[in-house]
C-alpha positions in Angstrom: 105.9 94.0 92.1 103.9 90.5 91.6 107.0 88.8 92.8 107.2 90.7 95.9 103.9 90.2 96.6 104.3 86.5 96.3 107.9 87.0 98.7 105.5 89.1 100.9 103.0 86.4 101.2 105.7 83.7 101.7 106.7 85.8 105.0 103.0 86.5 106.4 103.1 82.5 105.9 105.4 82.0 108.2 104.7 84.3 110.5 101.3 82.6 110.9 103.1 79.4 112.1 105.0 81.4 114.5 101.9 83.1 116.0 100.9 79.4 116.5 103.8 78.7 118.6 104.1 82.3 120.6 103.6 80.8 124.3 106.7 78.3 123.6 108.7 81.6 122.5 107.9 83.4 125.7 109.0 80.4 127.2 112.3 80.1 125.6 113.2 83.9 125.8 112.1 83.4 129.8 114.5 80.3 129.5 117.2 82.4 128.3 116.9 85.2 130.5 117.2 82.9 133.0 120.2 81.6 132.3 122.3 84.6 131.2 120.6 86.2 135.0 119.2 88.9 132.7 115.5 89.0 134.0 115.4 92.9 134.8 115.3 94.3 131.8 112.7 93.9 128.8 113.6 91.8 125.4 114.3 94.7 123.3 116.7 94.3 120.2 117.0 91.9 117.6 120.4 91.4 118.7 119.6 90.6 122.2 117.3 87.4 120.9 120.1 86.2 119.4 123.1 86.1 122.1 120.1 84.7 123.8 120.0 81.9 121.0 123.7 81.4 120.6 124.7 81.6 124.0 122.3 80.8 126.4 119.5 78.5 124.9 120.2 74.6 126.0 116.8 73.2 124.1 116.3 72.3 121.2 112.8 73.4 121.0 113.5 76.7 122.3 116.5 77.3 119.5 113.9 76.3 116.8 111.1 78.7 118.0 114.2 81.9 118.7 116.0 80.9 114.8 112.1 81.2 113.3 111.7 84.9 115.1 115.3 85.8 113.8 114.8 84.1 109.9 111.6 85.6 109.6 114.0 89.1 110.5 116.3 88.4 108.6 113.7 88.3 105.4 112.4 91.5 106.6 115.5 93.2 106.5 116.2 91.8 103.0 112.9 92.6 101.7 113.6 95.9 102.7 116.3 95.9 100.2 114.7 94.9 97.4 111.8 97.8 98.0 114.7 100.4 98.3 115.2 98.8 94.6 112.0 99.3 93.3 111.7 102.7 92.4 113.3 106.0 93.5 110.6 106.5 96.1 108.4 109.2 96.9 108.1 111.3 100.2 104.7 108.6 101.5 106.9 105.5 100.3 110.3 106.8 101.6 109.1 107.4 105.3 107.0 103.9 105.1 110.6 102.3 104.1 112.3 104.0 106.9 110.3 102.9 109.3 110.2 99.3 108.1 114.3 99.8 108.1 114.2 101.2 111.6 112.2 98.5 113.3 114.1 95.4 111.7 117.4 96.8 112.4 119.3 94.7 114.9 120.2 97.0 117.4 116.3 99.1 116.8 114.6 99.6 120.7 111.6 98.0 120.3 110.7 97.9 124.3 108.3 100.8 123.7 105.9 98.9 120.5 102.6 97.4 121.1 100.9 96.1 118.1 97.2 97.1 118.4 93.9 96.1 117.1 94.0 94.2 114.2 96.6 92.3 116.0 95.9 90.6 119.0 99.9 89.3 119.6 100.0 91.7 123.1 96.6 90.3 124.2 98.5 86.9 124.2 100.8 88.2 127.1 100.1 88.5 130.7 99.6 91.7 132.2 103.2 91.8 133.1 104.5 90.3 130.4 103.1 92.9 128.1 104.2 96.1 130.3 107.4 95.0 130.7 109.5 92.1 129.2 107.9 90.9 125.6 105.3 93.5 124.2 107.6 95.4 121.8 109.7 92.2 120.5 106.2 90.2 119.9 104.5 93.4 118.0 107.6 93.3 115.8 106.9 91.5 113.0 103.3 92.3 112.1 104.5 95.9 112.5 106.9 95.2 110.1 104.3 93.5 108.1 102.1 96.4 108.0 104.3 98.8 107.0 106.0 96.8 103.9 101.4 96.3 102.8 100.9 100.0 103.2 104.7 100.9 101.3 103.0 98.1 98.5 100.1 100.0 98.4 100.8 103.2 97.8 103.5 102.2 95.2 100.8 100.6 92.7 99.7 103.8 92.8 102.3 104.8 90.8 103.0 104.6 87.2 104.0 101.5 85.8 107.5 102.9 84.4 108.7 104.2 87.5 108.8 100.5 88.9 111.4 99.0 85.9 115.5 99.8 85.9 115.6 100.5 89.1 113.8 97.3 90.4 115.9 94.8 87.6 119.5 96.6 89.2 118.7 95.9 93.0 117.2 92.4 92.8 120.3 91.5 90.5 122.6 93.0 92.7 120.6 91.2 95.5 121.0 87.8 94.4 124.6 87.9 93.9 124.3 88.5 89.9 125.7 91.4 88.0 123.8 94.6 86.9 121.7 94.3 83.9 123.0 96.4 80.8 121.8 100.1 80.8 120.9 99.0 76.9 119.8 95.3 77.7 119.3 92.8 74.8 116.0 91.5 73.4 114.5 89.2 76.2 116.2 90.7 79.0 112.9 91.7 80.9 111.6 88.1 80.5 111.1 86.2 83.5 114.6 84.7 84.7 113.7 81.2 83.0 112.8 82.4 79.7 115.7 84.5 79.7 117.8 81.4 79.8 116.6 79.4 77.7 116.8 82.4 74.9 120.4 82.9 75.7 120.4 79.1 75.0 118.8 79.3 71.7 121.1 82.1 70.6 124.1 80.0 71.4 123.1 76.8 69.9 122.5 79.3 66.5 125.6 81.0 66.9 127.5 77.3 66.6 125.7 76.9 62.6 128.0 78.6 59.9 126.8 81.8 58.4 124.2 81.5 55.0 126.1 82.1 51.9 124.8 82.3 48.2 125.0 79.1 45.9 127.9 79.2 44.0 130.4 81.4 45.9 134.1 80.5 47.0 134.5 80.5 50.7 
């Protein structure tokens, strides 16, 4: 859980510096739209951001400001995976994750969101703007963000056990590695690093010849 707080934190991080640089990604998606002749309809789908990127973006600042909306996605959608991982869910935490799945799916409608007060995202938009072209794709993320604090929240709630197996399969799995053993050795719940360096140590003992009394033949 401490780990995905930290991964959590790491996202909220970023998102910051793309709050910072909102009025250059209006700009680029109003670029875009421009050039695919596309200015009817709203900015709705994760999806539609990108063809914008890939296929009708000519500046360089615009592609940097549309790939740090889509990354910071992207690490949405993953750490939806790893909460799906981190226990077996309860009826509160299920619907919280389904939500989070929903809105950072590529093809998810988003023209109908509006991120409210906390946020302040929508405020940011003209009048127009915010009816009708960029209020859901903007109220996004700290949607998202919301969702994945409150799914956090009411998990620590929960006891400590129901947060193990479960959690150690999916993050493996995540990363590329195999699934831990359903009986795992000693040291397997240590922190990657430790782990390691103990599978290490046991090799460089396995290499020394086994302890034999004085005085016995081999």
């Amino acid at each position: 859980m401490n780990q995905l707080k930290e991964a959590l934190r790491a996202v909220e991080q970023r998102y910051r510096l793309f709050q910072q640089q909102q009025f250059t990604f209006i700009a680029a998606l109003e670029h875009c739209r421009e050039h695919a002749h596309d200015k009817i309809r709203p900015v709705s789908t994760i999806a539609q951001v990108q063809t914008y990127m890939e296929h009708h973006c000519s500046s360089s600042t615009y592609r940097r400001v549309l790939c740090l909306f889509l990354d910071i996605c992207a690490e949405l959608a993953r750490l939806c995976r790893h909460l799906e991982g981190l226990h077996a869910g309860t009826p509160v935490t299920s619907n919280i994750l389904d939500k989070c799945k929903t809105l950072v799916s590529p093809s998810h409608d988003l023209s109908s969101l509006r991120a409210k007060y906390p946020h302040d995202v929508v405020n940011h938009l003209s009048c127009n703007e915010a009816k009708n072209h960029y209020g859901g794709v903007v109220s996004l993320i700290p949607l998202a963000l919301d969702l994945m604090k409150e799914w956090v929240a009411h998990s620590e709630k929960l006891p400590r056990r129901a947060l193990t197996h479960v959690s150690e399969s999916q993050l493996y799995q995540d990363a590329g590695y195999p699934r831990p053993p359903a009986h795992p050795q000693p040291g397997a719940g240590l922190p990657c690093g430790l782990r390691i360096r103990d599978e290490l140590r046991g090799k460089k003992q396995s290499t020394r010849p086994p302890w034999r009394p004085p005085g016995r033949g081999l």
